[in-house]
C-alpha positions in Angstrom: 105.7 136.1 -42.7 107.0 136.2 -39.1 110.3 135.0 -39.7 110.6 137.8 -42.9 109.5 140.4 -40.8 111.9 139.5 -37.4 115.0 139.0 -40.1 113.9 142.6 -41.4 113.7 144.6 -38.3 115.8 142.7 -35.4 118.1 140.9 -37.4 117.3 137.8 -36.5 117.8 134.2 -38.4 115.3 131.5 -38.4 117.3 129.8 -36.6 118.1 132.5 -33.3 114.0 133.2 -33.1 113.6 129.0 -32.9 115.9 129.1 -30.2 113.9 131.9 -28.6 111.4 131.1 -25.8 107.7 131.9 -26.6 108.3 134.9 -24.1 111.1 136.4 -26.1 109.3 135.4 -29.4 105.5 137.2 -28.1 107.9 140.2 -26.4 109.6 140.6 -29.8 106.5 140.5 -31.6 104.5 142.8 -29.4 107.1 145.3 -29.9 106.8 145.1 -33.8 102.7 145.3 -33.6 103.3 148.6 -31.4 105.9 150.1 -33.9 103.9 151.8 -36.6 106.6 152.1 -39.1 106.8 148.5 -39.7 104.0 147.3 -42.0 103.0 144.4 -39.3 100.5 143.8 -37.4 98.9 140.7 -35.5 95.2 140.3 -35.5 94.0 139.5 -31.4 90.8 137.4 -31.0 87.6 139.6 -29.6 84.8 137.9 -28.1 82.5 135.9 -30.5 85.6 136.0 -33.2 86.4 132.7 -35.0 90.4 131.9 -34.0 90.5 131.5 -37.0 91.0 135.4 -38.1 94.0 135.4 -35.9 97.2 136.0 -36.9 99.7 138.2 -38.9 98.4 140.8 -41.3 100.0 143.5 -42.9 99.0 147.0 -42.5 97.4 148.7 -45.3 97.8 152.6 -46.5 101.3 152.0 -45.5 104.3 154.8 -47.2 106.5 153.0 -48.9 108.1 155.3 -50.8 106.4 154.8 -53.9 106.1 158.3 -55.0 110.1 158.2 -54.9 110.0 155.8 -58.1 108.9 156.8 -61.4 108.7 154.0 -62.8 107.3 155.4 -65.9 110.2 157.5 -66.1 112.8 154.9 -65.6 111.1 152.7 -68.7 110.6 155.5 -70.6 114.6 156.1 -70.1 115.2 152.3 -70.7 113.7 152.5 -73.8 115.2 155.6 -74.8 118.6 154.2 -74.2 117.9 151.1 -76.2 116.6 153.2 -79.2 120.2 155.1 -78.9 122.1 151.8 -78.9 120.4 150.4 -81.4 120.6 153.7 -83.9 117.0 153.8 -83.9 114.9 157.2 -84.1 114.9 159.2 -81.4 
């Protein structure tokens, strides 16, 4: 997920974040968890939490442009353009 998300946003190959330090690597990531446009977020412990809730999650309720797709209406053409090639009723 990390990797997907760092090639995404910064750019950056598998390879380049390996040959980060852990600095780089927790500055990069820090910056990504701040930046509410990217659907990314990492989970930090709180006290009494099992470590093993921590990690990278993905925001929910996130825009992602969905309402610019119709994909009702882009089938609906599909299938309207087959019916035309095929000579089938319109």
């Amino acid at each position: 997920m990390i990797l997907c998300v760092v090639r995404r946003y910064l750019g950056i190959s598998p390879t380049e974040w390996d040959s980060l330090g852990w600095d780089y690597q927790q500055m990069y990531l820090d910056h990504l968890d701040a930046d509410e446009e990217i659907p990314f977020h990492i989970d930090t412990p709180t006290p009494g939490e099992s470590s093993g809730d921590v990690g990278p999650a993905t925001r929910e309720n996130v825009d992602i442009g969905a309402s610019v797709l119709d994909l009702n209406a882009m089938r609906a053409d599909l299938e309207e353009a087959r019916k035309r090639r095929r000579g089938g009723p319109d």
